[in-house]
N, C-alpha and C positions, 0 to 999 in steps of 0.2 A: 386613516390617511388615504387619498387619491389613491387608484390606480396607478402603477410604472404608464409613460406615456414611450418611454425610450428603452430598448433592451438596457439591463442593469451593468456596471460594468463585474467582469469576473475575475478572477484570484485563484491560481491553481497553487495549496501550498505545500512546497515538499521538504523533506528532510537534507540538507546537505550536505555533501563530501567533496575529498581534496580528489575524487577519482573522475579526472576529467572525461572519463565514457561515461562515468556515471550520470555526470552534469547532460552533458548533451543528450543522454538519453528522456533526462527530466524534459529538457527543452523541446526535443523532438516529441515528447508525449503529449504536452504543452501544443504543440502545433494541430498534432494528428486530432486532438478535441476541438482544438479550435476550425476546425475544417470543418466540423458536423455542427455548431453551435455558432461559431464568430469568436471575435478575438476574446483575448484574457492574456495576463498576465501571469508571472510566475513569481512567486517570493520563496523566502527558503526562512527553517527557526534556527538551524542551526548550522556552524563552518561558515556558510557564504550568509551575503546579502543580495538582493534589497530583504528584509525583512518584511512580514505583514503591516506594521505597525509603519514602515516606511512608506509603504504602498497607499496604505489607507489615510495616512496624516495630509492634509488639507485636498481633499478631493472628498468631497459630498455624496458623489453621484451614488444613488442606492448600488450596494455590491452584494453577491454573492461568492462566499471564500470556502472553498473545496477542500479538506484537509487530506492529501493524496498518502496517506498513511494505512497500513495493512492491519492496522489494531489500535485500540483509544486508548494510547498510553498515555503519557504525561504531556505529550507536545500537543496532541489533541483533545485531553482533558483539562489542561492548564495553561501549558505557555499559546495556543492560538488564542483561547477568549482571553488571555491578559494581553498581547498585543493589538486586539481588537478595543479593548476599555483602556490600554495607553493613547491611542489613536483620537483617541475623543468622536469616532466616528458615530452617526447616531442611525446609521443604518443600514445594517451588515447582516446577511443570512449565514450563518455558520452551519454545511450542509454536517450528515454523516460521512465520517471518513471514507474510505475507499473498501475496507474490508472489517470485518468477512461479510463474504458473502455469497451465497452458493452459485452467482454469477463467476465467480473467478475460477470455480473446479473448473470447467473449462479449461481456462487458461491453464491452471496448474497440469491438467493433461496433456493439452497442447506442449508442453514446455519438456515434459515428464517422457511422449515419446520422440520429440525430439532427440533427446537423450540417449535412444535408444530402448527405451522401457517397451514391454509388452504384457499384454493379460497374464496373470498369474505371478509375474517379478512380487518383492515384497516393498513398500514402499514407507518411508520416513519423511517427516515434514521436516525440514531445516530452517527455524527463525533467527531473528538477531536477538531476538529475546528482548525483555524489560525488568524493572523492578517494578514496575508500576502491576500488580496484580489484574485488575482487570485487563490490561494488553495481553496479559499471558493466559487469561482466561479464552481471550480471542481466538487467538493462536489455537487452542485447543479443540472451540468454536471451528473453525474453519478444516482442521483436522478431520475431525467428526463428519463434517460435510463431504471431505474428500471420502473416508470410510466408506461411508452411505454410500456412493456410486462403485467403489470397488470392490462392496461386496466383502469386506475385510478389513481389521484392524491396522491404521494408520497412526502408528508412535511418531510423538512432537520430539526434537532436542533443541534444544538451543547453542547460539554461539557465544552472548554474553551474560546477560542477568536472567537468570531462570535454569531451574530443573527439571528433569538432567541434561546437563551437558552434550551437546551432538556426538560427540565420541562414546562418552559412558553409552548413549541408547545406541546405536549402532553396536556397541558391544554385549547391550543385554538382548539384541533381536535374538529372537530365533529364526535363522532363516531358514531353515528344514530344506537344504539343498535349491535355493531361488536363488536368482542376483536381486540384488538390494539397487533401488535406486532412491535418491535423495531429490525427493521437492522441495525448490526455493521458494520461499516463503518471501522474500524480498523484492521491492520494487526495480531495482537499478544495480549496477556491476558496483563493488567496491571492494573493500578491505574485509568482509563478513563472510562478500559470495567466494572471496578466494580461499579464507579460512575454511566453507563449508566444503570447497573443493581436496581439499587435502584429506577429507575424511575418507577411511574405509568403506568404499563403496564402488559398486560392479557401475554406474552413472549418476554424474550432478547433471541436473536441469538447471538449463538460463534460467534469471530473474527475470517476473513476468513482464516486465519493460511494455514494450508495442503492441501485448499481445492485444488480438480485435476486444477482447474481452474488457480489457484494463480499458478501452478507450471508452467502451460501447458503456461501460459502466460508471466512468466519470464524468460520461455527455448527461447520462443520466441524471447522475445528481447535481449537478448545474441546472438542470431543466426542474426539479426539486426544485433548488434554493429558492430561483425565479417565480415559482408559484407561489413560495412561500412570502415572498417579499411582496408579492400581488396582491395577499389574503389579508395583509397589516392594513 
């Protein structure tokens, strides 16, 4: 197939909630990419619409679709390419999600001393968790990442499907006389990031939302998809 003659159009697709800072943060993320790249869209799999499938249904124009998700669980291993193949669309780059990736330690720091955290605190990842196995593998993935730079063991919990539960791990730390601070593992404010805030712990970190990181790394894979859509 030809060459794109015209930038493709883009799809940034997030998860959705009923938590109206949540949303606008989606949007404003949405913006802040489209500042470094050009416009895109936003769809959502789930709570809200437009949906993917909505976005892509009688518009042609080659797209690249971003799945702005922190692990390939099931909305990025199954429900985005089955809304892609409802669409009847026949030419869609579906990039890698947004995480892990050792771009977002970074952020995760950023966010962690915001919090108040400093060298030597003990630190815990806080996800929303999945059932989907390999999400939770990610999770773990991106853990390990953060580890690496601090020199130190970084235990996962989670909020919903996966073990162990953010409370139980907070409760089996050792914290050998440290404050404990909790990295969010989540894109956006909602019902997850407030449950992880109730946890026992000396500081929660925002979700990484605006950080430069989440933008610089989603400009990215747009610019990905694009290539990839060039090489067909």
């Amino acid at each position: 197939m030809a060459a794109l003659t015209d930038p493709p159009r883009r799809i940034l697709v997030a998860h959705g909630t009923r938590s109206a800072h949540g949303v606008a943060m989606v949007r404003d993320l949405a913006d802040a990419v489209a500042s470094r790249i050009g416009p895109l869209d936003v769809a959502f799999v789930d709570v809200l619409g437009p949906s993917p499938s909505d976005l892509l249904s009688g518009d042609d124009r080659p797209t690249v679709l971003v799945p702005a998700f922190l692990a390939a669980g099931y909305h990025v291993r199954t429900d985005v390419p089955r809304h892609v193949a409802a669409s009847g669309h026949a030419r869609v780059a579906i990039t890698d999600p947004l995480g892990p990736d050792p771009a977002l330690v970074d952020g995760l720091l950023r966010r962690l001393g915001e919090a108040g955290w400093r060298p030597g605190d003990a630190v815990l990842l806080g996800a929303t968790g999945s059932s989907d196995p390999h999400a939770r593998a990610d999770v773990r993935a991106m853990a390990a990442m953060l580890a690496s730079r601090l020199g130190g063991a970084v235990p996962v919990g989670f909020l919903a499907a996966g073990e162990p539960v953010v409370e139980d791990a907070v409760a089996r730390l050792d914290r050998r006389g440290r404050r404990l601070f909790l990295a969010a593992y989540q894109l956006a404010d909602g019902l997850f990031h407030a449950r992880l805030q109730r946890a026992d712990a000396d500081g929660v970190a925002q979700p990484l939302g605006l950080a430069p990181e989440v933008i610089g790394l989603l400009a990215a894979r747009f610019r990905a998809g694009e290539r990839e859509l060039q090489s067909r």
